[in-house]
N, C-alpha and C positions, 0 to 999 in steps of 0.2 A: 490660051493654053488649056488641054484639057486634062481636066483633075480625076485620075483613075483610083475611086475607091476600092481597096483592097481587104476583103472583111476576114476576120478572125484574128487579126495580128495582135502579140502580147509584146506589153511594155515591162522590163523588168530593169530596175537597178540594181546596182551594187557595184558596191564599193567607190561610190562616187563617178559610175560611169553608166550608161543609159546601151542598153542590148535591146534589136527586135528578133523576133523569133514570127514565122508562119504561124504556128499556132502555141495553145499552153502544150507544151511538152514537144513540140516540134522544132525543127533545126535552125539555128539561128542565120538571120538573112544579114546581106554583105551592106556595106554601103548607107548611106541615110535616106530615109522615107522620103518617094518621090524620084530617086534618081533613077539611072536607067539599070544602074547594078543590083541599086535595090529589088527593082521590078521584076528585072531576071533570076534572082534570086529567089524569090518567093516563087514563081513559076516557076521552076526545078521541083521547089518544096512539096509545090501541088503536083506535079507531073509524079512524085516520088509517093506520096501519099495515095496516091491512088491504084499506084504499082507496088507496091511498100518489100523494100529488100529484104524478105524473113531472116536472111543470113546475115544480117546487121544487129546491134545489139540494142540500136532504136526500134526496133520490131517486138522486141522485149518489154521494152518501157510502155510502149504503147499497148502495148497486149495487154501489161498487169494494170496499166490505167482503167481499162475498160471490161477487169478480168470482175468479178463477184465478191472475190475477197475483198481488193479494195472498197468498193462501193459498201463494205458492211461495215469498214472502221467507223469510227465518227464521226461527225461532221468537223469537229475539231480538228482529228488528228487528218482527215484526210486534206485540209486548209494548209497547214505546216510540212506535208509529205509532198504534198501537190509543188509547190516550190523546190526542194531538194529531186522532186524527178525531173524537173525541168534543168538543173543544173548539172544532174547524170545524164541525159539526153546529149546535155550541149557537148562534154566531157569525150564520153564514151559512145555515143550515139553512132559513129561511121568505124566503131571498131567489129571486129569479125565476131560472129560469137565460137567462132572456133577458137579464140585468140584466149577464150579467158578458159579452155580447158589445158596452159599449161601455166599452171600455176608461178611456175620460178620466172616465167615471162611476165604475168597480167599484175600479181601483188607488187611488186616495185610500183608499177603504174599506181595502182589502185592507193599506197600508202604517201604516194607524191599528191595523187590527188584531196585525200584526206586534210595531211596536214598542211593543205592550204589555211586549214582555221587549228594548227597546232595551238595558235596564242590564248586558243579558249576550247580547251580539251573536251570538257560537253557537247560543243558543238561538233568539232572532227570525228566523237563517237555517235553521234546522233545522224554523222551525212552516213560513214561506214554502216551503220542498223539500216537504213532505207535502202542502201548499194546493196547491202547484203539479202534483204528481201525480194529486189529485182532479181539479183541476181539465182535467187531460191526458185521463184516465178520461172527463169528460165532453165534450171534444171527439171521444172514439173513437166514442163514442155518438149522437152527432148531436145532441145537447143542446146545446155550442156552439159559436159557430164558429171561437174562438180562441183562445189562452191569454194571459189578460192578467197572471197573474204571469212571464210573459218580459218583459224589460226592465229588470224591478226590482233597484234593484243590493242586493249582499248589504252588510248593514253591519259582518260578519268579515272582515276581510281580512290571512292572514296565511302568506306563502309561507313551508313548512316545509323547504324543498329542502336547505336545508344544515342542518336542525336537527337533530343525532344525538351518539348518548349519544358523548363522550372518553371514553379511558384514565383517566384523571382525572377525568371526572364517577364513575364508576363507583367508581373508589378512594375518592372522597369519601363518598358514600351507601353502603358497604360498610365505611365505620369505626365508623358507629354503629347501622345496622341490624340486624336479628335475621338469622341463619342462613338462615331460611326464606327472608325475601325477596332478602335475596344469591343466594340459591341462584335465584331466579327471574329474578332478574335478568341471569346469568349464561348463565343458560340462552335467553332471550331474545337477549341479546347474540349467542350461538353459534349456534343458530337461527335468526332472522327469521319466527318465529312470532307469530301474535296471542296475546292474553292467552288471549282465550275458548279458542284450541285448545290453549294451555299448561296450564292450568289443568285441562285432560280427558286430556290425555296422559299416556301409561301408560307401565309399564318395556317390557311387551308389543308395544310399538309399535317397543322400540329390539331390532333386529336384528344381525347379524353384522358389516355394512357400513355400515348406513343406518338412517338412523331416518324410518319411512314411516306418514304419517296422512293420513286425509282430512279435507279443511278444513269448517270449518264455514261460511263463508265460501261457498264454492260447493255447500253444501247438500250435501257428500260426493259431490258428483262429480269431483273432482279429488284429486289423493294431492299430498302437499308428500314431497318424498324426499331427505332429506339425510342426507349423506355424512358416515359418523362420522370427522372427521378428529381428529389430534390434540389440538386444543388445548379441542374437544368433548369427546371422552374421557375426557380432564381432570376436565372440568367433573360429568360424571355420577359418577363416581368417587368425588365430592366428596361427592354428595348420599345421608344412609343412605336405605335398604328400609324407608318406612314402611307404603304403602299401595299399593295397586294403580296407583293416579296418583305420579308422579314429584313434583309439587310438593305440598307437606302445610302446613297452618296451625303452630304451635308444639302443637295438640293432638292431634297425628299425624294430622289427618283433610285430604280434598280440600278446596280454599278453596272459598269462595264467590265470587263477585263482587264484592258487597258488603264483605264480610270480607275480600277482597285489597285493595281500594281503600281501605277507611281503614287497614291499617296502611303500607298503600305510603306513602299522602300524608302519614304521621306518620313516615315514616324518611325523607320528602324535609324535613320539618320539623324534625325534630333533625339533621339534617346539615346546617340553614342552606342549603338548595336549594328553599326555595318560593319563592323571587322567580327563580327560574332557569323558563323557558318551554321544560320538558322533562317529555313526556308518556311513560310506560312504552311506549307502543307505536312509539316512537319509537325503540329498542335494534331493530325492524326495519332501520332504515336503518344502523344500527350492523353488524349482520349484511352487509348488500348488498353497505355497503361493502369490507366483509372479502372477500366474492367476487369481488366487482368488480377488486379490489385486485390479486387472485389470478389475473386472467386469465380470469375466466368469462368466456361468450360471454352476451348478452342471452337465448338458448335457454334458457342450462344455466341459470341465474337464474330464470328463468321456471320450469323444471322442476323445481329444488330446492325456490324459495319456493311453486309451486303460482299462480303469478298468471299471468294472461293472456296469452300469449308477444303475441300484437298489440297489447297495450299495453306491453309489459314497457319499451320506452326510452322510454314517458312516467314512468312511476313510478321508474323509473332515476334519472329527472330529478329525481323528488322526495323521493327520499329518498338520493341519492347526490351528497353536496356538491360543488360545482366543484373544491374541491382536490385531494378524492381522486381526482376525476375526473380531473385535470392529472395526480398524481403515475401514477396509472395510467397513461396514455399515456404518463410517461418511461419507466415501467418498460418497456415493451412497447417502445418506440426504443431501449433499452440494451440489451435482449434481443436485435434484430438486428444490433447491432453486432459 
């Protein structure tokens, strides 16, 4: 028998079932690898790919794969988007793109398709943000003429504005946690760093004055520059010289991702903090607060955390609770006094 290797083909699961596709982001092929439906399948796929129907809304997908924007997110987000465009392809991929300029037609579609992950609302709004990108991609293009995922409400709805770690949270998930993730913890708190730039930060990074990194976040064109104060100091002091990176697993090496997230969500679990609605990246706002508290101006915040200074008093807003907010303001009225 002769064995006809067939190259680019992606293997995708979910939900307990096994899909091939010609390519990433390309149409899914019929039948199981090797049979003759299969084969026929994938040669359509090629024969289409090489004719590509611009009037299809797979013409789209694939445009904005290969378009500049994409390629300038991050290597992160574009990992996690790269899967949900494969999943609109497969969807939506042989619909018209004439089809999604009548909105009272394509949004039904469009919210059947979503709430396939109704049971976890993050996620249904998360496929909708990437639909809805495509679908922006193809209004740039002239393909259509509007975007009819605007309007559709997100079914997450959950203002985090006041949600930030206490004094007391932290002393809780630090009596039964390991070293390691205290230590990250700690450090987040002190910082207002993301996980991803904590988890890459080096001792090299921490300077005489300041601890200065570029974010990943803005693709390293911004530096986060924070001032070693005291209670920071502290904190590094605390943590030994394991590796070139500041934070290290229990096996002296740089975490993973992966590796940081299940033993985080197991020391929010043995501290009796999983029913508590407190996300690690949420000792950001723990941080601001602390600035905020301090008298920073929205600039100096802006410049230490590395965020946007012309957004910085919306994000102020979201992660710096109304009370600290209040107690701030007295501080600053007592200060004139």
């Amino acid at each position: 028998m002769v064995r006809v290797e067939l190259k680019g083909i992606t293997k995708v699961k979910a939900k307990g079932r096994t899909y091939w596709y010609a390519w990433r982001g390309g149409p899914r092929l019929n039948g199981e690898p090797g049979s003759p439906e299969f084969i026929v399948s994938f040669n359509e796929a090629i024969e289409q790919q090489r004719t590509p129907d611009k009037s299809r809304f797979r013409f789209v997908v694939a445009d904005y794969k290969g378009s500049a924007e994409y390629k300038k997110l991050a290597e992160s987000t574009r990992a996690q988007w790269g899967k949900w465009l494969d999943r609109i392809a497969d969807y939506f991929g042989e619909l018209r793109t004439a089809q999604f300029d009548r909105p009272e037609k394509i949004r039904p579609v469009i919210r059947r398709w979503r709430n396939g992950w109704a049971d976890t609302p993050r996620t249904a709004d998360y496929a909708l943000q990437v639909l809805s990108r495509v679908v922006a991609h193809g209004v740039e293009l002239g393909k259509i003429a509007g975007n009819p995922c605007e309007g559709i409400k997100h079914l997450y709805n959950n203002d985090r504005s006041e949600i930030i770690w206490t004094d007391s949270d932290v002393a809780r998930i630090k009596t039964t946690c390991s070293a390691e993730i205290a230590h990250a913890v700690d450090l987040a708190g002190h910082t207002g760093l993301r996980l991803s730039d904590l988890m890459r930060l080096a001792w090299s990074h921490v300077g005489d004055d300041a601890i200065v990194l570029s974010t990943g976040k803005s693709r390293h064109r911004r530096e986060a520059l924070i001032p070693l104060y005291g209670a920071l100091r502290k904190v590094l002091l605390r943590i030994p010289k394991r590796a070139t990176t500041i934070l290290t697993s229990s096996r002296r090496r740089p975490w993973t991702a992966d590796g940081f997230g299940s033993s985080f969500n197991k020391a929010k679990i043995d501290a009796g903090m999983s029913g508590q609605d407190l996300h690690f990246n949420d000792l950001r706002g723990t941080a601001a607060t602390k600035f905020y508290i301090a008298g920073f101006s929205m600039r100096e915040i802006a410049e230490t955390l590395a965020w946007e200074e012309e957004s910085v008093e919306k994000i102020i807003r979201r992660y710096v609770g109304r009370a600290a907010a209040t107690r701030a303001k007295i501080k600053k009225l007592e200060g004139k006094e």
